[in-house]
N, C-alpha and C positions, 0 to 999 in steps of 0.2 A: 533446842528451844524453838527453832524457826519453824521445826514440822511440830510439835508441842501447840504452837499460835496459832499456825496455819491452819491443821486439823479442827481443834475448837473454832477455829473461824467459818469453816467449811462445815460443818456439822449443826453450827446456828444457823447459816442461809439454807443450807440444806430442810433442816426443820421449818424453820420461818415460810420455805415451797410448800412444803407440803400441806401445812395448813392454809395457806392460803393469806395469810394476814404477819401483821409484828407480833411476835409473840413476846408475850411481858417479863416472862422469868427468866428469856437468852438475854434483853433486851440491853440488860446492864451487866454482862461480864466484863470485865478487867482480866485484860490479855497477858498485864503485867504477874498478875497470879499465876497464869498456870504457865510462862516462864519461868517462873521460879519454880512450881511444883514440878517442869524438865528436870529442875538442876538438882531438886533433891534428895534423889535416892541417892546419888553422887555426893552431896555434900555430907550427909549422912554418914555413908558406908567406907567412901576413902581414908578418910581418917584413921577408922580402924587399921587397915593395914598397914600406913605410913610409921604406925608406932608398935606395928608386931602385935595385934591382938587377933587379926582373921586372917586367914591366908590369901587372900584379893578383897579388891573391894565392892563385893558381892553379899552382903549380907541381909539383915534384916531391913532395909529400906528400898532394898530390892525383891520385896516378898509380892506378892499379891493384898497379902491381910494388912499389909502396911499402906498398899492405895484404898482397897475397903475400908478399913478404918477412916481415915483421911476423907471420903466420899460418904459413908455413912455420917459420921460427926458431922460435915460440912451439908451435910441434907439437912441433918436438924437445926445449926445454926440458920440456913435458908432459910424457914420458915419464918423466922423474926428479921427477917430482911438482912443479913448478914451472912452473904453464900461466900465467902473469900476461900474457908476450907476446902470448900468443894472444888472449885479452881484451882485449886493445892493439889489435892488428890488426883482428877482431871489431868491435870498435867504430869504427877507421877505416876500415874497409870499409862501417858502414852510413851514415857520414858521405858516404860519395861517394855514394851512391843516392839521395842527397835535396838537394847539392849540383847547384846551376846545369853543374858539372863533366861531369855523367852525362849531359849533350845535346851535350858538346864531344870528340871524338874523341881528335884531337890531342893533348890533355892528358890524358885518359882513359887512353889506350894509350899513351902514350910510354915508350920510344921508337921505336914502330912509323913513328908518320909524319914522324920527325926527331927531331932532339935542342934542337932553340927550341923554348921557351914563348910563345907569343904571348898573345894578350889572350884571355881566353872570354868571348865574345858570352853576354850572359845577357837572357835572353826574359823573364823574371819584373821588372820593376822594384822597385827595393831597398824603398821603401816597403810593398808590399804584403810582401816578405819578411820585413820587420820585425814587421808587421802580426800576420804568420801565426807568429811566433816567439812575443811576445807573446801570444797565444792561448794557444797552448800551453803555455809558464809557468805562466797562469793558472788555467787545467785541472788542470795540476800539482797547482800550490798547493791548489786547493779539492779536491782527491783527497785530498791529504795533510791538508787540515784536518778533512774529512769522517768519517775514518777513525776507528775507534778508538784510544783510546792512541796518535795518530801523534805526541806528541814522545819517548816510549817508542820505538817503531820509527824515527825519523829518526835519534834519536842509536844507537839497535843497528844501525842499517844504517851511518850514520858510522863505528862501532866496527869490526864484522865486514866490513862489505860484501855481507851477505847481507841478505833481507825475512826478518821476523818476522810470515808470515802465521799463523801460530798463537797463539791468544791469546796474550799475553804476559803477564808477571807484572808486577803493579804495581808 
């Protein structure tokens, strides 16, 4: 979730440089979406396997066509001023980029190479993914603690879903 936030955060200033100005269609993402669209090809797909239907929990919400869909539809909703899909997608999209998923084809691209799910061989051993998860929490955390006024900005970012990088009012 935190590189999920982080990345769409970095990717609106990034844009907002380049043109030169605020741009009006970053201007109102809710960060709180595409935290959630981190967590849901996971909440999705574990399921499955916890009750013996896919062999990991690696399936369809760890597809590609599952963040396309999710970023198409959420395109079209945008237009009537309702981008939350897209923020959905967005965020399941950069969940697969750092997902063991993104070295497995098969599941990647389905249904290009079939329509089974098989098991995705994962090169990283889970310890050290935990490891590396844990980390980053941590970094989180001591960001957020570091900060000024960060229980002001946690609970306006809870509220809104936007950062209150401008001083805030006590």
């Amino acid at each position: 979730m935190t590189i999920a936030v982080g990345g769409v955060w970095l990717g609106e200033r990034l844009l907002r440089r380049m043109r030169g100005s605020a741009v009006e269609a970053t201007a109102a993402i809710d960060y709180r979406f595409c935290a959630a669209g981190a967590l849901l090809p996971d909440v999705l797909d574990k399921p499955t396997h916890l009750v013996g239907i896919a062999p990991d929990g690696h399936t369809l919400g760890h597809t590609l066509i599952a963040s396309f869909a999710l970023l198409g539809a959420g395109a079209v909703l945008a237009r009537i001023g309702q981008p939350y899909l897209a923020w959905l997608g967005l965020g399941s999209l950069i969940h697969l980029t750092l997902d063991p998923v993104i070295t497995y084809p098969p599941t990647l691209l389905w249904p290009l190479y079939g329509a089974n799910f098989d098991e995705v061989p994962i090169d990283i051993p889970g310890k050290y993914m935990r490891i590396l998860d844990a980390v980053l929490l941590v970094a989180s955390l001591i960001t957020l603690w570091r900060s000024q006024n960060w229980r002001h900005r946690f609970l306006s970012f809870a509220r809104t879903g936007s950062f209150p990088f401008a001083d805030p009012e006590p």
